[in-house]
C-alpha positions in Angstrom: 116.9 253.7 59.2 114.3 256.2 61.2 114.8 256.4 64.7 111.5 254.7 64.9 112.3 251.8 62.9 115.9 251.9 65.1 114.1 251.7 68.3 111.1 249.2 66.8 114.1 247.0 65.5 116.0 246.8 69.0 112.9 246.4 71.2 112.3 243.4 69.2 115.1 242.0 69.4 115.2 242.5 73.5 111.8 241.1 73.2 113.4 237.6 71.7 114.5 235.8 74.5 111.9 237.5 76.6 109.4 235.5 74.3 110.8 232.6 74.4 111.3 232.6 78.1 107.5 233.0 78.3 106.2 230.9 75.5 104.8 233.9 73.5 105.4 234.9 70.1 106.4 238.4 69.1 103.3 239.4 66.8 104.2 243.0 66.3 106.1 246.3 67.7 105.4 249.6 67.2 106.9 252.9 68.4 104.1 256.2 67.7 103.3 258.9 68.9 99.7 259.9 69.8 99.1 263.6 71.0 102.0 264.9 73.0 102.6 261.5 74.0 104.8 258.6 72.7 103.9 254.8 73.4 106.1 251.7 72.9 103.6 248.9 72.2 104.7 245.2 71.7 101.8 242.9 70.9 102.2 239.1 71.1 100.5 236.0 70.7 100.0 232.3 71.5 97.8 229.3 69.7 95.8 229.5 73.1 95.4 233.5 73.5 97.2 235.5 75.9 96.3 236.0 79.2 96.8 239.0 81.6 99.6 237.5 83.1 101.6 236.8 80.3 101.5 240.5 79.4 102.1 241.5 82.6 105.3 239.0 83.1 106.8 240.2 79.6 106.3 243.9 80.2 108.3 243.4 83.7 110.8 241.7 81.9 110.7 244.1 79.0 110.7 247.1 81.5 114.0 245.7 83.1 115.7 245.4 79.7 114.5 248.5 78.3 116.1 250.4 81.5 119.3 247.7 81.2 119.8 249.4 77.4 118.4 252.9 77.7 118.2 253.7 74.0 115.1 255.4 73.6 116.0 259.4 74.8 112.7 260.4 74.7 109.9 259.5 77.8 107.1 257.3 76.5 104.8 254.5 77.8 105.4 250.9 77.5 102.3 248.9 76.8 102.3 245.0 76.1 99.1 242.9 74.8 97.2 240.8 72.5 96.8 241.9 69.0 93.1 241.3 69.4 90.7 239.7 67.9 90.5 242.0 64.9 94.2 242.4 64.1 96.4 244.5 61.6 98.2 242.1 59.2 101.2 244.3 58.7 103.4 241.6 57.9 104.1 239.2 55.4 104.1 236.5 58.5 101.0 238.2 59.3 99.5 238.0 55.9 101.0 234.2 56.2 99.4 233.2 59.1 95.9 234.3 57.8 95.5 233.0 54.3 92.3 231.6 54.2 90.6 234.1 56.6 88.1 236.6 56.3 90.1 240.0 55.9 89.1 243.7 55.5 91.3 245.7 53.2 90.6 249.9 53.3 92.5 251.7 50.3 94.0 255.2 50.4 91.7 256.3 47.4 88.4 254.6 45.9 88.8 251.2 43.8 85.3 251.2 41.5 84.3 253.7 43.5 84.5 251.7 47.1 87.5 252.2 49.4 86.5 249.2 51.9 86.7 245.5 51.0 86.1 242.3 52.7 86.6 238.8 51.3 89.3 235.7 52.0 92.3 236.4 52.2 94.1 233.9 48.9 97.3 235.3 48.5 99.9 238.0 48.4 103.2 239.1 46.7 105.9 241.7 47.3 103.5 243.8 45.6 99.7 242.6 45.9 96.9 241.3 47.9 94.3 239.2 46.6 91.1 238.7 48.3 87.8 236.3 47.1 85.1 238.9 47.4 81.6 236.7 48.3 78.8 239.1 46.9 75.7 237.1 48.4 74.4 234.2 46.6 76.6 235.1 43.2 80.1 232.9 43.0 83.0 234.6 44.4 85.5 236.8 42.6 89.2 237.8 43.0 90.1 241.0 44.1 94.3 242.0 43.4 94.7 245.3 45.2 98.4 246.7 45.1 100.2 246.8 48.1 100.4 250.8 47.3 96.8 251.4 47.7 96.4 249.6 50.7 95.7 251.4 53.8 94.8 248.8 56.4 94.5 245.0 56.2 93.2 243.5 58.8 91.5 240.3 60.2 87.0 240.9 59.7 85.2 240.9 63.1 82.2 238.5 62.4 80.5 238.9 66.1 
């Protein structure tokens, strides 16, 4: 395991009573590095949305816990929030939690010559994604894309 994936793994598992304390759920954690500078994110959720409060009162706890463990050598900045409205579905939970939505799937290389997608989201394996592509007033068709060629799947803004 990576020291990212190390560091990703532990924070979440700080983050689980944290969570539960607060009545959130752990969407996602993530531990990059953007310019010269790295971030430790934690995004969570609720039925109801969060609020600005609840990120503020699990980053406070998290901060505390974080300094409590001290197993991240390197400086970086601690951010917690919503996943937002248009959210990466990087899980399978994610993937779970959405079946039956409107998703937007980018691939790494051109599928019949297109590398963006949008459709409902109908299922999903180990190893595939399948989406129900709408194509104005013609009947829907399915879409498998391998979990390979997938860059980015994520929930479709319709504002």
């Amino acid at each position: 395991m990576s020291n990212k994936e190390t560091y990703e793994s532990r924070t979440e598992q700080l983050l689980i009573p944290i969570a539960g304390r607060f009545g959130v759920e752990i969407y996602d954690v993530e531990y990059v590095k953007e310019g010269k500078d790295w971030y430790l994110r934690a995004y969570i959720d609720k039925p109801e949305g969060v609020s600005i409060n609840d990120c503020e009162n699990v980053s406070r706890a998290l901060s505390d816990a974080l300094d409590a463990e001290d197993y991240i050598p390197d400086a970086y900045i601690l951010e917690v929030s919503s996943p937002g409205l248009g959210r990466t579905l990087k899980k399978d939970k994610h993937l779970e939690k959405s079946l039956g939505e409107e998703v937007e799937i980018k691939t790494y290389k051109p599928v019949d010559g297109c590398k963006e997608f949008k459709g409902i989201l109908k299922a999903y394996d180990a190893g595939t994604v399948t989406i129900e592509e709408q194509d104005g007033e013609k009947t829907a068709a399915e879409r498998v894309f391998q979990r390979k060629e997938i860059a980015l799947v994520r929930l479709a803004l319709n504002l």
